[in-house]
Every structure is written in C-alpha cells, then in structure tokens.
N, C-alpha and C positions, 0 to 999 in steps of 0.2 A: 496669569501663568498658564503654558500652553498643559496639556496631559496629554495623555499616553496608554493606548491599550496594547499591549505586551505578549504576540504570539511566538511560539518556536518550536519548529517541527526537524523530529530526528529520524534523516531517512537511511537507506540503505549505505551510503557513500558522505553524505555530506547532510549537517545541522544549517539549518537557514533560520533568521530570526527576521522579525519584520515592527517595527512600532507604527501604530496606527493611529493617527490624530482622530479629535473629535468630530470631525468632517467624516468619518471613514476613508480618509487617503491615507496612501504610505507615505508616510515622511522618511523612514530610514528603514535600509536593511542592511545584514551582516551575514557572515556566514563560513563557515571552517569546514575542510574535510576532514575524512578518517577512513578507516581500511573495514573491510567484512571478512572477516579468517572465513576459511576453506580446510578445516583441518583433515577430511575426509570426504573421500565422496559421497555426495549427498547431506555434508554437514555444513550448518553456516550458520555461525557465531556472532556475535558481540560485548566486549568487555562493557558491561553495564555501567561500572565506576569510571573505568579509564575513557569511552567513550560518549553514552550517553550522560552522564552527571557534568564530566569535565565541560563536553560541549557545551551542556546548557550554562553553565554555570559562565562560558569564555562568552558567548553569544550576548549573555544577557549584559554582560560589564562592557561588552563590545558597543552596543547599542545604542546605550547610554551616553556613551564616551565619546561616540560618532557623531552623534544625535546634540551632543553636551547639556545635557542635562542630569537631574538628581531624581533620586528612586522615589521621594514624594511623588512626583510627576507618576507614576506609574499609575493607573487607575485600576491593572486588573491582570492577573496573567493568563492565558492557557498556554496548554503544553499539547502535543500531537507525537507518538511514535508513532514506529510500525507497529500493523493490529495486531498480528497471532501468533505473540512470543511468548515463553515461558520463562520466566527467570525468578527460580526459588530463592526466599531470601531470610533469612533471620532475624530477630526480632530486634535487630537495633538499624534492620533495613540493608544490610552489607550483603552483598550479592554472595551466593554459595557455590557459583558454576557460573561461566559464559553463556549469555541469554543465549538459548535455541530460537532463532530467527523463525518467520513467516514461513508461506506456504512453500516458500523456497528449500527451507530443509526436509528434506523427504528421511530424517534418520530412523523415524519410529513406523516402518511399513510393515516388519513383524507386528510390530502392537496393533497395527490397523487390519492384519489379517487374523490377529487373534480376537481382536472383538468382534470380525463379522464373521467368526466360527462361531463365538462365544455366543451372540445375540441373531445371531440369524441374519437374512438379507431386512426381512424384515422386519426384524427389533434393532434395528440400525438405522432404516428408514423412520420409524419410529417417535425413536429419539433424538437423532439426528439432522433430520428431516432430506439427506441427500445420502448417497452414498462415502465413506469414509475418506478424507483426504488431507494432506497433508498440511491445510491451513486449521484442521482441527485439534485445538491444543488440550482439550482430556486426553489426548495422543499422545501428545509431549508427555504431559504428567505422570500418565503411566510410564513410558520409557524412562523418563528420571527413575521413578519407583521401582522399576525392576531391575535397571540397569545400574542405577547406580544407588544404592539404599542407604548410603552414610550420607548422602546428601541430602534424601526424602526425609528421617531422621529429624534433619537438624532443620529443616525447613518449615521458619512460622508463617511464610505466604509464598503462595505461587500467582508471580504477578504477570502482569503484560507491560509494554514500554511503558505505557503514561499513566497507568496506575504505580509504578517505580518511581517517576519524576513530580507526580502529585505527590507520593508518601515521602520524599527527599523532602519537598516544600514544606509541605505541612503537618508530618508524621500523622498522617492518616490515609487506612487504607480503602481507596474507593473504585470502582469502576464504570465504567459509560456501560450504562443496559443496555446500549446496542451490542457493545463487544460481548461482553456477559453472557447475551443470550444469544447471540449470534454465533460468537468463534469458541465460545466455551461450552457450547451445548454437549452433553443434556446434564452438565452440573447445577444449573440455574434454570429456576421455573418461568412460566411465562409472565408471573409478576415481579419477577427479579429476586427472590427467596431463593435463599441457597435447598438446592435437591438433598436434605440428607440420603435419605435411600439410594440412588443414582450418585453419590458422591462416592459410596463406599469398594465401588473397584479402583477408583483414582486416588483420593487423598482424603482427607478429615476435614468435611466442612469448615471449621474453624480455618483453614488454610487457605481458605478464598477471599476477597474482598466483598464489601457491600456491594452492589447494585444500584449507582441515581442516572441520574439526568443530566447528559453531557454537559447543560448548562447551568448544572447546580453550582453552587460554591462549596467545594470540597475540604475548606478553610483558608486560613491564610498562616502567609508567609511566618515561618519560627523563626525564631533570634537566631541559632546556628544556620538555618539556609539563608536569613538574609547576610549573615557575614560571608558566606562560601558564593552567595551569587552579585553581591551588590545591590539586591533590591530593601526594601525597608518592611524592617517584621511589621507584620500588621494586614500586609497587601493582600487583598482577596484574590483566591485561584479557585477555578471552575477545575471540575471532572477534569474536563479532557477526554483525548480518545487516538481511535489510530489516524493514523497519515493519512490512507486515501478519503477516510470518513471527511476529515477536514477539508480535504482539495474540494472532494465533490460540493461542499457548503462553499468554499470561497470564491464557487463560481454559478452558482445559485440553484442548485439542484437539490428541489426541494419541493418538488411538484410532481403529481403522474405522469410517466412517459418522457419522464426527462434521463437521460443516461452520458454519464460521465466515463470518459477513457481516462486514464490514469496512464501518462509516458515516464516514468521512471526508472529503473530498473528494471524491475519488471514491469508488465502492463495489467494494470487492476482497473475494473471497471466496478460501478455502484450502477443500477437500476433502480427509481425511485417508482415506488407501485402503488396503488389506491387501495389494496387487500393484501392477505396474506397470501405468498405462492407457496402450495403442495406439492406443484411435480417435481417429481425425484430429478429428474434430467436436468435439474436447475439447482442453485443454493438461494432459498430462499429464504428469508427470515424477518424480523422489524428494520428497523431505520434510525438513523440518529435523531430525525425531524420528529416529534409526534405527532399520531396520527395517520404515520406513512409506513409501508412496509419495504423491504429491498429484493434484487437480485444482485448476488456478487460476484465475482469468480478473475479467473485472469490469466494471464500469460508468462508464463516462469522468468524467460529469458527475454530484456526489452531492450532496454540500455546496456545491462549487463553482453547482450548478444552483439549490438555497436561496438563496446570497449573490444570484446574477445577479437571482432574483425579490424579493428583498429591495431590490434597491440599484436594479433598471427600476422599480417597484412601489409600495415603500414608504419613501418619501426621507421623507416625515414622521415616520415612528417613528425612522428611522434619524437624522434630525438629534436628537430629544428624545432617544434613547440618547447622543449624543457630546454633548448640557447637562446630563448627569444624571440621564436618565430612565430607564424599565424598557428591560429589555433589545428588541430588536427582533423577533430572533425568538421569545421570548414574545410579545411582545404580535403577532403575527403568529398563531401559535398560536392564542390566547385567542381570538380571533376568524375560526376555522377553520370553515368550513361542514359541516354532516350529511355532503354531497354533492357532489361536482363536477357535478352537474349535463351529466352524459354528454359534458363537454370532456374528450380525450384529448391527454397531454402524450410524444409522444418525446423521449427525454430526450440527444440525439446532440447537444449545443453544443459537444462538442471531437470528434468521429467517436464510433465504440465499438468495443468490444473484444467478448469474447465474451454474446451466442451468435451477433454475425453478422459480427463480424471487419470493420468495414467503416472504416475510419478518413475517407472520404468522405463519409460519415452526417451528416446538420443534422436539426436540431430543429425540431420544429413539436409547434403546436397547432392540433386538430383538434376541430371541433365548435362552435367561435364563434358565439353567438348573443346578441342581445341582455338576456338574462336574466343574463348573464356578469359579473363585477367580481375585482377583483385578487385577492378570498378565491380564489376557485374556481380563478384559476390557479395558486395556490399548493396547494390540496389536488391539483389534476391533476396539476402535479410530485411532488410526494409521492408519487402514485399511479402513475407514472410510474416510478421507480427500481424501486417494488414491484414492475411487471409485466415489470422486466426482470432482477431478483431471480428471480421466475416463471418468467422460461421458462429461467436456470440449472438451476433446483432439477430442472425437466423433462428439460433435455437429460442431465443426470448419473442421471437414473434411464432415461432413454431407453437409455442407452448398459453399461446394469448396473450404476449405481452406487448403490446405497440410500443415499436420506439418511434418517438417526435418529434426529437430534438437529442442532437448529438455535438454534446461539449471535449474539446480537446484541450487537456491541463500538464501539467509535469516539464520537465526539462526538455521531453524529444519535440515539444512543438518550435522548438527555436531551430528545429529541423522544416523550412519551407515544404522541399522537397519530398519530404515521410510526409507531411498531412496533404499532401496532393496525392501521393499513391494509394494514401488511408481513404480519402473521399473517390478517385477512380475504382480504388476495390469493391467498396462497397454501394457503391453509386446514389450514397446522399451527400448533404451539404455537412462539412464537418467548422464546427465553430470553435475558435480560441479568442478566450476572453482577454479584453484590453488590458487589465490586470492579471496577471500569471507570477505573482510571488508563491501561489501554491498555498499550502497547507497551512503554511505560519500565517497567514495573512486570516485563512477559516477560521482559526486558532482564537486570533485578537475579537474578528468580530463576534464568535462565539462568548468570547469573557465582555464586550457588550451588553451583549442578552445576560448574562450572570450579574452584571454588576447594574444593571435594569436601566442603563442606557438608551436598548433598543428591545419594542414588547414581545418580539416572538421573530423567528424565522422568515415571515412573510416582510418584515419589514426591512431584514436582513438582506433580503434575497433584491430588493428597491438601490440599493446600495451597490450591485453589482452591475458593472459600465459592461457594456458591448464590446467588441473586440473586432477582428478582421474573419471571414469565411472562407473555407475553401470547397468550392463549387466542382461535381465530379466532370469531366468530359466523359459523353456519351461512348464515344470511341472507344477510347481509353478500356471503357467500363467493359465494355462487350469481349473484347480482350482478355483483361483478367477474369471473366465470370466464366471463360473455358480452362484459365489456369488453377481457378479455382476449384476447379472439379480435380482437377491432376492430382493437387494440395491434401487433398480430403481422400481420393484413393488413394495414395502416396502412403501416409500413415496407416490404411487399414491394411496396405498388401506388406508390408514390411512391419510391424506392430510384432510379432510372432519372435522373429528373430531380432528386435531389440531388446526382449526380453532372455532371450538366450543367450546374447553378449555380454562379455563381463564388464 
C-alpha cells in the first residue's frame, strides 16, 4: 500500500496542499483560493475559521479524493501559515477577532512608537534585537490590549497561523522556536521559556504557546479534526511553522550563505548564517534548521503590487481571463517591453520592511513621460521589487554576511521575465528549483523528519532536485546598477513628504 506525507501551506491569497510519496516526489497537489480583507488602511485580515480552517480542512479531503486514496495512507501531516499573525483565541480554540496578518499590517505603529519611548532606542535594540517593525507580533498583542480589551479579556491564547492549525488538529498548543523566538521576541527566552518579566507589558504568560522544534510531533490528529478534515484520529503532526520558513526548506536552504527570495505576495527573504547576527541594520535571529541562525526581512508589496498593476491597468485581459481567456498575467508578460524606459517604480503600496523599516512608505512612479504606456509600468514594478531584492543582498554583505547562493521560490518565478531582471539587477546567477510546489511540499518533508523517515535536515536537503538558472547579462547589469542608484535616492529625497501625506 502506497503512503503519504501530508503538507499544506496557507498563504496570503490561496491554500496549496501537496502529498508526498515515499520516494520524496509529489504525487498530488490541490489547491483553493480566498480573499485578504483590507478593512482599513494599513489593516490586513484573515477569518481564521472561515479561511484558514476551512481551507485546510477542503485541501486536505481534496487530496485524498485526487490522489484516491484513504487517510490510513497518511503517514504524517505538517501545516505552514503566514509567520507573524496574531490571532487571539479562546479556550475551546474559536478565533476572538480576524487574524492581524504579517508584516504587511502596519496597524500597531502607535504601539511601536510607544515602546521605543517606553524602552529607549536601546532597550529595544535589546530586546528586540532590530529596531521595531511591523512583523513584530508583541505589537500586535499590545494593540489587541489596548485597543480592544474585551477581546484581550477573553483571550486564553495569542496564536500565529500554524500554531492555530496544529491546536485545531490536535488541541494542543505549540509553536516552532524559530517563530517564538524570532517574530515574538522579547516574550520568549533564548531557550524557548516563556519571559514572565518581559511578558507583563503584553499579555499573561499563560497566553502564549510552548516552544519545540519544528520537527517535533506536536500530537496527533483528534476524533473531531479527523471528522472535519477527512484524515484518521491517530495521525501524527509535527509543529509546523510560517510559510516562508517552509519554502526556504523545500528548496534546500539549510546551509551558510545560502539565501532564499520568497515571490509571493510579498517578497520575504530567509538568510541562513553559521552565528548569531547583532547588527541592528539587519533582523537577525536563530533558524528553523538547528544549529543555524537567520537573516529575515522583505518587501511589503510583491505579487500583491503585480495584481494592483493588473487590475489599475489591464481590466481588458483581466475581463477575457474571467470568459475563458489566456491567463492575464501571461499575456501581460507576452507583451513586456526590452525597457522601462528610465520609469522608476518604489514599490512602498503597503509601507516596507527592510532595508528601511519604514511602514509610512507610499509608492511612486518616477520618471513619467509621455513616451510611457501601461507595459513600462508593469516592467518598472518588476524592476522595482528587483532593486529592493538589491539593496538586501547589499546590506547582508554590508554587514559580513556573504551571499553564495541565491534560490528563487514562490508563484512570481513562473514569471521568466522577473527572474531575468532579478538576476540583471543584481548581477548573480539567480536559481529556481525544479520542484517549486513551495511551502507545502517543506511542510511534508519536514513531517519526514517528524515521523523519523528522514535523520535530520541534511538529508533533507539530498532530496531537493536542481531546477533551471537565470544567468545576469553584463550589459544589462551595468544599466540598472546606475538605476539603481536613482531607486535608493528616490526614497531618501521624498521619504519626508511621504510621511506628511495622508
């Protein structure tokens, strides 16, 4: 009888599941979308029940049914959300509020400027180990707590996505010590022990998760989630952890110098390091891998900044894709200019993250002239993500960190064209691995290693197939490394009066 390891990751827009045979190949995947409320500027939502539960729970009976087989066959599950949500929940696990989303929701920037009154620049650096930013979820937690107190109140856990989808499976609450100590600092110590002292501006220790090991078994499946998911009570689940953690495993980054882009939505990068990084100019912290430490950080607007040019832009492809037509951003693509024609896109539509930490950030286009049509704004966003790709890759070598090797993962590599302007930008060889189902696929072979399949991550990593390269043109390079200059004074001469616009 064939078996089955069991991953599914819940991203921004859409759930992907993937079952993984014992060979390590994909046999089957599935996959549903869903929407991200926008109920305010700078807010961004998820119905945890209605979206994440639902999903997993259609994915998983999807799979199966695709696949045609029975949940014996299951060997093992993980789960993968987005990392740095907050979503309080009550003690029978029923969500209290709509998760507050990743770095993407910038709603708690009072609360980030009252701790770093509170705490100084440097009891912030601290404990925090960067300066305050909006992928920091003691942020969120406060802002529940101030903001809304009948719901802090009634709140017996403040979880993140996949600690939400493990406590569904197995009514237990646990978290990946990456995320923990990572996106929830300075609530958890460096052994993963909850901070009481450090907990008491945000919430009641008791209100946090334990702390294991991404590849722990967090328990298994209960009688009620095997009935609501179609799998069989009994089935062993690992931790788990966020989304980009997982991509960057699914394509084998798990070594010094290795750095993974993340094209999704937004664009999230992982840094995998031999030590711990300090400098503030960076987000430093451990690693899912043990033994390894990270840099993280990313680009607000990725995909999301695609769709927004798609749907301002091109309402006529985009009506012929919803009667049948070719896809959109194909034919968006197919018709992509040599050149931007010297338009410069900042790519700030929801603030950004690093390398300027500014969550007050707006977008512009710069360079307007009549020679201009909807292609060139679409190649300038493209060009855009790439020069803020660039000046990561910069700051991480700025500050000692070599990069060695550069993996391209997520939905935009099924963009040719963007990893060609990503590899001109920056003028290395950018890699997309032959398998690219993404996070669910990190997901399964991580419950692997859980269910002792496979002995450790290095053997993990043996498992992950080559894929195709895209090689920079010199020319090309020389070109944008003067546009790139524009890109980076672009933002510091206008930075002033973005913050003065409402």
């Amino acid at each position: 009888m064939a078996r089955y390891y069991l991953g599914i990751d819940i991203g921004s827009f859409e759930t992907k599941g993937v079952l993984v045979d014992e060979h390590y190949q994909v046999a089957c995947t599935c996959a549903v979308k869903h929407v991200m409320e926008n109920p305010a500027p700078g807010y961004f939502e998820h119905d945890a029940e209605a979206v994440w539960w639902h999903d997993f729970c259609q994915v998983s009976r999807g799979l199966m049914e695709k696949q045609g087989i029975g949940p014996e066959q299951i060997i093992g599950v993980g789960a993968s959300v987005l990392g740095c949500d907050c979503l309080p929940v009550d003690e029978a696990c029923r969500p209290l509020r709509k998760a507050i989303l990743y770095g993407i929701d910038a709603r708690c920037t009072e609360e980030m400027e009252w701790l770093t009154a509170h705490y100084g620049e440097t009891g912030v650096l601290e404990r925090f180990g960067h300066p305050l930013c909006s992928d920091d979820v003691a942020c969120k937690i406060l802002w529940v707590r101030r903001k809304e107190p009948e719901v802090y109140e009634k709140t017996f856990k403040f979880l993140t996505g996949s600690s939400y989808i493990t406590a569904k499976l197995t009514g237990n609450y646990v978290i990946d010590q990456f995320l923990g100590k990572a996106a929830f600092r300075p609530l958890y110590r460096e052994d993963g022990s909850v901070d009481e002292e450090e907990c008491s501006l945000y919430c009641r220790p008791d209100q946090l998760c334990q702390c294991r090991e991404v590849t722990e078994l967090a328990g298994t499946v209960t009688a009620q989630a095997a009935q609501e998911t179609g799998l069989l009570e009994g089935t062993p689940v690992i931790v788990g952890t966020g989304d980009s953690t997982s991509e960057a495993v699914s394509v084998g980054i798990v070594e010094p110098g290795e750095v993974m882009f993340q094209f999704g939505s937004s664009l999230f990068f992982y840094y995998c390091a031999d030590r711990p990084v300090t400098d503030t100019r960076v987000h430093g912290g451990n690693f899912t891998v043990p033994g390894t430490y990270s840099v993280s950080g990313g680009t607000n607007a990725a995909g999301t900044l695609t769709r927004w040019v798609r749907d301002c832009f091109y309402e006529d492809l985009l009506n012929a894709q919803e009667q049948g037509g070719p896809d959109a951003y194909g034919a968006m693509t197919e018709t992509l200019p040599d050149s931007s024609k010297g338009l410069i896109c900042l790519p700030y539509l929801a603030g950004e993250r690093m390398p300027i930490n500014d969550p007050k950030a707006k977008g512009v286009l710069f360079g307007l002239t009549m020679e201009h049509d909807r292609r060139h704004i679409y190649r300038a966003a493209l060009e855009g993500v790439g020069f803020s790709l660039n000046q990561n890759v910069e700051l991480m070598e700025a500050v000692g960190l070599p990069v060695t090797h550069i993996t391209a993962v997520g939905g935009g590599t099924k963009n040719g064209p963007w990893m060609q302007i990503v590899a001109d930008i920056i003028g290395r060889p950018v890699y997309v691995p032959a398998i690219t189902v993404g996070a669910s696929y990190g997901d399964a072979l991580m419950t692997a290693i859980g269910t002792g399949s496979l002995k450790n991550f290095s053997e993990l990593k043996r498992q992950i197939k080559p894929g195709c390269v895209y090689h920079p043109d010199p020319e090309a390079h020389e070109k944008y490394t003067e546009m790139a200059e524009i890109y980076r004074e672009l933002y510091l001469a206008t930075k002033e009066l973005m913050h003065r616009s409402s």
